[in-house]
N, C-alpha and C positions, 0 to 999 in steps of 0.2 A: 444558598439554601440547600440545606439535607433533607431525603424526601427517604423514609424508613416502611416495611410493611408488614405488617402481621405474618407471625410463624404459620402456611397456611398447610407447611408439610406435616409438623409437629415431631417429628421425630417415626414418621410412620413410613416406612424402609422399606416395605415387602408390598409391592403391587399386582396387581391380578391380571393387567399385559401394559404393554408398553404407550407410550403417551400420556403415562397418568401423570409422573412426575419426572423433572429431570433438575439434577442437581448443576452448578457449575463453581468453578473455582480457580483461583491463578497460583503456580508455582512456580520458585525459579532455580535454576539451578546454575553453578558459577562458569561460566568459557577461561575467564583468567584472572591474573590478578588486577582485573579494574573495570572488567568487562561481565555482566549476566544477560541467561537468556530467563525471557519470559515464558510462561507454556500457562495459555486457556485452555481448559476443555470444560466442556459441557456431556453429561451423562447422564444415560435414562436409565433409573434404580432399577427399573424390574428385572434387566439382566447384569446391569453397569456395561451395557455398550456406548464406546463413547460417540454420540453423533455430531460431533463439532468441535473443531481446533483452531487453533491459531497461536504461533508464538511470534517474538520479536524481542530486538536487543534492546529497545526503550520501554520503561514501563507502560502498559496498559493504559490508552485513555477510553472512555467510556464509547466513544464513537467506534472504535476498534473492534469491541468486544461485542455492541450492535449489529458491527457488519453483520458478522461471525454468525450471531443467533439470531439474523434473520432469515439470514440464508440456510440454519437450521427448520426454522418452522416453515417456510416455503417450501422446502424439501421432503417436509415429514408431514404435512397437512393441504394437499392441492384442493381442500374443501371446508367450509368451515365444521369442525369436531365436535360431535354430541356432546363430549362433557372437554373442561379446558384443562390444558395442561398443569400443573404448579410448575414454576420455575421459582426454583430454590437457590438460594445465595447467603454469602453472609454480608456483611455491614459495611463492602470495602467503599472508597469513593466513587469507585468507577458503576457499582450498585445504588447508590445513592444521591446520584449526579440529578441534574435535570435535564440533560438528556437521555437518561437511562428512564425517568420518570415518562418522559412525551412517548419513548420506545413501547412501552409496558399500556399506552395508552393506544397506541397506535393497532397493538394488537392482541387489545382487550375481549376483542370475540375468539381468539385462540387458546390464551397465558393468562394463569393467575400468579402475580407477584408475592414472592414468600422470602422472608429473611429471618436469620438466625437473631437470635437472640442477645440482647449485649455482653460479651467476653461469657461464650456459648459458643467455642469451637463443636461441639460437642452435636450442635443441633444439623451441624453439615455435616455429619459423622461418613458418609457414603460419600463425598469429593474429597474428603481429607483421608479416607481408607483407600480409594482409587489413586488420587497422588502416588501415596504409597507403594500400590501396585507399581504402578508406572516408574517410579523413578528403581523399583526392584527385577524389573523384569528384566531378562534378561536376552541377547539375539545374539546370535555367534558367541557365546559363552560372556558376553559383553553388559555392564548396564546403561542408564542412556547417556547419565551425565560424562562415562569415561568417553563413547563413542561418539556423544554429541560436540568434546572437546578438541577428538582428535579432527572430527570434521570442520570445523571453525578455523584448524589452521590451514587447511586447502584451501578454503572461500567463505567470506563474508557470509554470502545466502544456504551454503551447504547443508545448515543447521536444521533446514525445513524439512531436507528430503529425511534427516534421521529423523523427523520430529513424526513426518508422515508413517515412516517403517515401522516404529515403534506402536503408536497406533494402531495398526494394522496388524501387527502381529497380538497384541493385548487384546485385540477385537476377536482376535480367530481361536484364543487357547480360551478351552471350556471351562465353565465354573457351576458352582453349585444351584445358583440363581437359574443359568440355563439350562437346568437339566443336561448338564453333561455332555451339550453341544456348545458351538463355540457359539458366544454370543450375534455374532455377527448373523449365521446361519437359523438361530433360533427366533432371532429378532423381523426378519423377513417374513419366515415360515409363520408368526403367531401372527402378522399384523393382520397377513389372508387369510388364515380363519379365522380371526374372532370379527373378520367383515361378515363372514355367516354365522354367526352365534349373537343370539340375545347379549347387553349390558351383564358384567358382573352386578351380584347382588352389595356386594362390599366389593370398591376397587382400590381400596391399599388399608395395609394394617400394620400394627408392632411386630417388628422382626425376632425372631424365636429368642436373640440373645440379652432383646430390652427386658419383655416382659407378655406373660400370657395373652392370648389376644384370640378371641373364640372366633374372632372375623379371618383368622388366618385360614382356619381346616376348608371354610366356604370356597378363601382364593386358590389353593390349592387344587377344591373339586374341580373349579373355572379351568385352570392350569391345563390339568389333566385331558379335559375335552377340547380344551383348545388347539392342543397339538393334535390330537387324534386324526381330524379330517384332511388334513396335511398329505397326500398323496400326490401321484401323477394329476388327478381329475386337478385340484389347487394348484398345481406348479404350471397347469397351461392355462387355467384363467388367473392368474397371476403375470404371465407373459403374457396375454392376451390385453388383459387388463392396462399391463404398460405402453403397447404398440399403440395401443387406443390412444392413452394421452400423448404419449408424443407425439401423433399424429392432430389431436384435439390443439395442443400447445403450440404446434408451430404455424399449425392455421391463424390462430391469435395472433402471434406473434405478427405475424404476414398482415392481419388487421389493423392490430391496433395502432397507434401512431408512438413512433419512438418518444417517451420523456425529453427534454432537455432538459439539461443540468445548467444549474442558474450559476451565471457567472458573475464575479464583480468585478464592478467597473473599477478599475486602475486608473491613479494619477500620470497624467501624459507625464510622458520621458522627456527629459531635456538630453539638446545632443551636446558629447565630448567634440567638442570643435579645438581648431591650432592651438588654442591659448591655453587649454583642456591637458591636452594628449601629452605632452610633454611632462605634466606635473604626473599622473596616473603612470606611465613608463618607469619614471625614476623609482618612483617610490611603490612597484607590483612588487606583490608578497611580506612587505614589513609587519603583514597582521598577522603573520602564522610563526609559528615556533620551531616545530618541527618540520624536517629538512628543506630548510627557511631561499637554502641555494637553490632545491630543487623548482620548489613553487614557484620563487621570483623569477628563473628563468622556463617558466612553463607560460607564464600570465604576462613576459615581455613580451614572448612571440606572439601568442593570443591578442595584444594590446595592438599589436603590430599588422595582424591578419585583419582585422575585425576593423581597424581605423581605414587604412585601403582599401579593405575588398566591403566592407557590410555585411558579413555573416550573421547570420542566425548562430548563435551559440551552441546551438544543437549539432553544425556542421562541421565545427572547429573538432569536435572528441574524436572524428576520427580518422583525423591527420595524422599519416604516420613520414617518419624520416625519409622516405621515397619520395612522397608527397610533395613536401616541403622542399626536396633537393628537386626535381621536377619543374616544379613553381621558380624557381628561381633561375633556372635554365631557361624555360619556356615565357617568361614573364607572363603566367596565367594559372590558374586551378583549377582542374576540373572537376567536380563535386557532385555529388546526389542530392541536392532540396528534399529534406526529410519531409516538408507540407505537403508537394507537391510529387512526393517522387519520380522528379524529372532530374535527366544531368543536366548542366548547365557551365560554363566555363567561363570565371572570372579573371579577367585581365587585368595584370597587377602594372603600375606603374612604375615609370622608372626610379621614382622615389622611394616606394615600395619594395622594390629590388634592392636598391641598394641597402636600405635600411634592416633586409631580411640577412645579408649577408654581412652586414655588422652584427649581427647577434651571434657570430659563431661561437663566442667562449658558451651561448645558452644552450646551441643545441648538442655541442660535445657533454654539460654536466646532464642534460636530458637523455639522450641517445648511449652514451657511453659510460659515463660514471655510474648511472644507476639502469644503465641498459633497458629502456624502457624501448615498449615496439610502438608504441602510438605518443601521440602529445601530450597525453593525458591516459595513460593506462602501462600497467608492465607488462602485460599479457593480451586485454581487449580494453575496448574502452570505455572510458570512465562514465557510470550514470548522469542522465543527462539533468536531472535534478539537483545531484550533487554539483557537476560544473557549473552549472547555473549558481548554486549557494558558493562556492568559493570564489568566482569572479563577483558578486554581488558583496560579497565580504568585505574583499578588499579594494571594491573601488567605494563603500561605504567609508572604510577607515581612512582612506585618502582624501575620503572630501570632509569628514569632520578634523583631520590632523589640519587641513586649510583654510577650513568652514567654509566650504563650497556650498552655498545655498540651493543649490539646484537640485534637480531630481534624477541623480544619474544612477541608471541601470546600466545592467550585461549590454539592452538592447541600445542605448543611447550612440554608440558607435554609427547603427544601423541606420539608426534617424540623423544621424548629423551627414554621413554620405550622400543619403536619400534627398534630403533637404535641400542640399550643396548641387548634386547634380540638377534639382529642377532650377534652379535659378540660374543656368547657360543651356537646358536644352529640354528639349518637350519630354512631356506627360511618356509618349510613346518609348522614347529612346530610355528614357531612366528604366519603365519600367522592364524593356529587354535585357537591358546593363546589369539589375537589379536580379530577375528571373521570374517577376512577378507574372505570372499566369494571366491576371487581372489588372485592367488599369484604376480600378477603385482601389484596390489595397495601397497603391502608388500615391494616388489623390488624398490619401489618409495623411499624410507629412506633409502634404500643403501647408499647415498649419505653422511651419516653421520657415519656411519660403524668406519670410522678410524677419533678418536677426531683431534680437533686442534693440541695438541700439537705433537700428531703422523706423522700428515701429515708434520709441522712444520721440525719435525729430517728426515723424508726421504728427505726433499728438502736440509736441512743441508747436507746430506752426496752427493747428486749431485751435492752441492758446491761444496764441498770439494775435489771432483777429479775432479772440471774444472781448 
């Protein structure tokens, strides 16, 4: 269901100060031939200062661009506001979601919800003229899309720091809305004096280029006085005024009780046990295409770390060849628990060892062919989300190539060790073995103590005497 809302801007472009209306809009521009980047912003008409951004290489989903303008109106409203914002949009899905609808509900004593009109480019005329800007402007004789390009090919995430630059520099060159300061600067200076000035009588009208608008010369006079008072006496109850809240804020903070964030419950893990491990080994990396050598001998030795030792997947990324030659020397690993950031030193067995040093053809095409410094990174190591998604990949494609019914994750390794070790030795010793801090988190894989087929004959022999 599409949730639509009355044009509540109208086309009315010239504001009397800021807060009255902010426009927002998405544009993109191309990184290469198969790759774009996204760019939100959000912009308050009275100067077109932009107060809110965000871009990313996947399109926009509606939750995204939430974060983004909450974290606008929390920033630009610590109170709730005499008169409410318009926020102004056109028609896209991500404006017309239902959660963008609950959004607009949530902070219905701040924002009123405004959209353009259908195939009414026209009625967002102020975030389609700022695009513009934006993608025109220019920094070191540069515009964004050449230098947002060439940044894309140093790093994946580089594209932010242009995205902020840009911004920032669009913020600070003066235009005709700000009176010839830079918006950034003008945007500050009016918020504090028009906290000492009466309401405008009209607070937004037709912009000189729509069409005549008698309500303008009024916003104008507003204008005019509002800068006025703007002195030294303003610029220290303006610092004043901030010390105060931060000081207000952090007391709160210190009160109030932290949120938690609602988790969901996840289907328990089944563990990769002997009959397992062998099938998932042969067949690491058959689901990827691209450098299909590299992967498979990335996800043997992972296959191979994680079945001996029980890692957290999180600890595997950042294994480097030292590491690993190390480990196989010492028959152990000594690691930092990202949970608990504690070291910890796993003792690898002699099965373990051996099986580390039959992988040598993986770790010359790792280390050497494509000169990689970590197990998983060419330079640092690989996000810990992404490893997570490609171990998750391809032990998924292995278990439906077999129709492995089970429920095997990254972490299933972790639980089949765990599980293995309490069934010859206490609670205590697994969980030192293990590095658990806690013997409840240990007590958690209890659950697998007695295999399938065990559990299977006890339930057999309750048959059998009913």
């Amino acid at each position: 269901m599409k949730f639509y809302y009355e044009n509540s801007l109208a086309s009315q472009n010239y504001t009397a100060k800021p807060n009255i209306a902010w426009c927002a809009d998405i544009t993109e521009v191309q990184l290469d031939e198969n790759k774009k980047l996204f760019v939100f912003l959000c912009v308050d008409i009275h100067t077109n200062f932009c107060i809110a951004h965000s871009s990313s290489q996947k399109t926009f989903t509606s939750h995204a661009i939430i974060k983004c303008l909450s974290k606008a109106i929390d920033k630009r409203f610590s109170i709730k506001p005499k008169r409410k914002v318009i926020l102004h949009t056109d028609r896209g899905t991500q404006f017309s979601s239902q959660a963008y609808r609950n959004f607009t509900l949530q902070y219905k004593e701040f924002m009123t919800p405004s959209m353009s009109r259908p195939n009414t480019p026209t009625d967002n005329g102020v975030a389609e003229r700022y695009m513009r800007t934006f993608k025109e402007h220019k920094v070191n004789g540069k515009v964004f899309e050449q230098i947002v390009q060439e940044s894309f090919l140093s790093g994946p995430k580089s594209y932010r720091r242009t995205v902020n630059i840009f911004i920032k520099s669009v913020n600070s060159r003066p235009n005709k809305k700000s009176l010839l300061k830079s918006p950034a600067r003008h945007d500050t200076d009016v918020i504090v004096a028009s906290t000492l000035m009466n309401e405008p009588l009209y607070s937004k009208a037709y912009s000189e280029q729509l069409r005549d608008d008698y309500r303008r010369h009024e916003i104008d006079h507003f204008k005019s006085q509002s800068v006025e008072p703007v002195g030294e006496n303003v610029q220290e109850l303006q610092e004043e005024f901030r010390e105060e809240m931060e000081i207000i804020n952090s007391k709160l903070d210190m009160l109030l009780p932290k949120a938690k964030k609602d988790r969901k419950t996840q289907p328990l893990r089944d563990p990769i046990d002997n009959g397992l491990y062998p099938i998932f080994l042969t067949n690491a990396g058959d689901v990827f295409q691209r450098k299909k050598d590299l992967k498979r001998a990335q996800l043997r030795i992972t296959y191979t770390i994680l079945f001996y030792c029980g890692l957290r997947i999180n600890e595997i990324r950042h294994l480097t060849q030292e590491d690993l030659k190390r480990a196989i020397s010492a028959s152990q690993l000594s690691l930092i628990h990202h949970k608990t950031n504690q070291a910890h030193i796993h003792v690898l067995s002699k099965k373990a060892v051996q099986d580390l040093i039959e992988l040598n053809a993986e770790f010359y095409i790792i280390f050497d062919k494509y000169q990689y410094q970590y197990l998983f990174g060419k330079t640092k190591p690989i996000n810990h989300k992404s490893l997570i998604s490609i171990v998750n990949k391809d032990l998924k494609q292995t278990s439906s190539k077999y129709s492995i019914p089970f429920n095997i994750k990254s972490h299933s390794f972790r639980v089949n060790i765990i599980t293995n070790l309490l069934k010859i030795t206490s609670v205590q010793n697994t969980a030192s073995i293990m590095g658990h801090s806690d013997i409840r988190s240990t007590m958690s894989y209890n659950r697998y103590a007695l295999s399938k087929s065990q559990i299977q004959e006890l339930l057999d022999q309750i048959d059998d005497t009913l």
